[in-house]
C-alpha positions as CSV (number, residue, x, y, z in Angstrom):
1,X,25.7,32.6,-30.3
2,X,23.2,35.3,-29.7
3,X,24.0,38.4,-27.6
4,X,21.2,39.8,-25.2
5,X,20.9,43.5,-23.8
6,X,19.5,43.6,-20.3
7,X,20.7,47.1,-19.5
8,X,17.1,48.4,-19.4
9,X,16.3,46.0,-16.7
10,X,18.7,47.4,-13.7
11,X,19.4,45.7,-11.1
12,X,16.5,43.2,-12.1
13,X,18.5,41.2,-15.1
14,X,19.5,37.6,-13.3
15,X,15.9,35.9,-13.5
16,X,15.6,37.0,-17.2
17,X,19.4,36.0,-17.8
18,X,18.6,32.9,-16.0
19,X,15.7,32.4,-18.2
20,X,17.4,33.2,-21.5
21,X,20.1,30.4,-20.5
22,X,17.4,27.7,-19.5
23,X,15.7,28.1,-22.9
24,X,18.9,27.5,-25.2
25,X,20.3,24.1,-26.8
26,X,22.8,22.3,-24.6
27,X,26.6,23.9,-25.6
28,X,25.0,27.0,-27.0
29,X,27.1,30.3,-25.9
30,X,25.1,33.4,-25.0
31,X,26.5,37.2,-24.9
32,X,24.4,39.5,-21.9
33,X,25.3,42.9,-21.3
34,X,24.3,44.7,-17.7
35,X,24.5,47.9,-16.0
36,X,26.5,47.8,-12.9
37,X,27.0,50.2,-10.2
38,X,29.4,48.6,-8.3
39,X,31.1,45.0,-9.0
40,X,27.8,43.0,-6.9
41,X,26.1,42.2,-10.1
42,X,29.5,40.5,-11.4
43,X,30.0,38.7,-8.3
44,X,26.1,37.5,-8.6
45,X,25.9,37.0,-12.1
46,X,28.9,34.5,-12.0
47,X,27.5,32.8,-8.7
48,X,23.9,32.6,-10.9
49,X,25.0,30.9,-13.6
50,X,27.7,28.2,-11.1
51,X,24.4,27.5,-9.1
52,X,22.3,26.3,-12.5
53,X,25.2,24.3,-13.6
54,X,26.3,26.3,-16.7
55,X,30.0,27.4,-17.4
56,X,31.1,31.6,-17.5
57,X,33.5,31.3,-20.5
58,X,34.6,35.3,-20.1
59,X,33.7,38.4,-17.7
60,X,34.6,42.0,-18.9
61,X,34.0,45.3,-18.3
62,X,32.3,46.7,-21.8
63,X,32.7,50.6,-21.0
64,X,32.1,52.3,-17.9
65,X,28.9,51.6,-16.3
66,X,28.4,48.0,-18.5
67,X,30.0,44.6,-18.3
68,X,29.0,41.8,-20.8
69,X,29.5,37.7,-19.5
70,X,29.8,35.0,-21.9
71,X,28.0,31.6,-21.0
72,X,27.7,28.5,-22.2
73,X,24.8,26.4,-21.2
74,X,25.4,23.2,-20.1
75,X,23.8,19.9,-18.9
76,X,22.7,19.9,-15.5
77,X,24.1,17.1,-13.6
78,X,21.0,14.4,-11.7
């Protein structure tokens, strides 16, 4: 498990979250924190992460501008 701070990216983070998940083992958990301004980020993150066919163990709100997501890759289905 590896946690990965994409708070210096803004509003730019999903293709380099995206990325991050594509390039771990199969069943590996990764830890991303983000800046958000309003809750669109959550909503997209999550909807990111369905779409590529990886699981969102756990969503929180770290303080209050950050939120951290907890995903597991897994296999993509043929």
């Amino acid at each position: 498990m590896q946690r990965y701070d994409l708070r210096h990216l803004k509003d730019d983070f999903y293709g380099r979250m995206l990325e991050i998940v594509e390039s771990t083992s199969i069943g590996e958990v990764s830890i991303f924190m983000f800046e958000i301004g309003n809750f669109e980020p959550v909503q997209k993150s999550a909807d990111i992460i369905k779409e590529a066919g990886h699981e969102l163990m756990n969503s929180l709100k770290f303080n209050e501008v950050d939120w951290t997501i907890v995903v597991k890759k897994n296999k993509k289905e043929a």
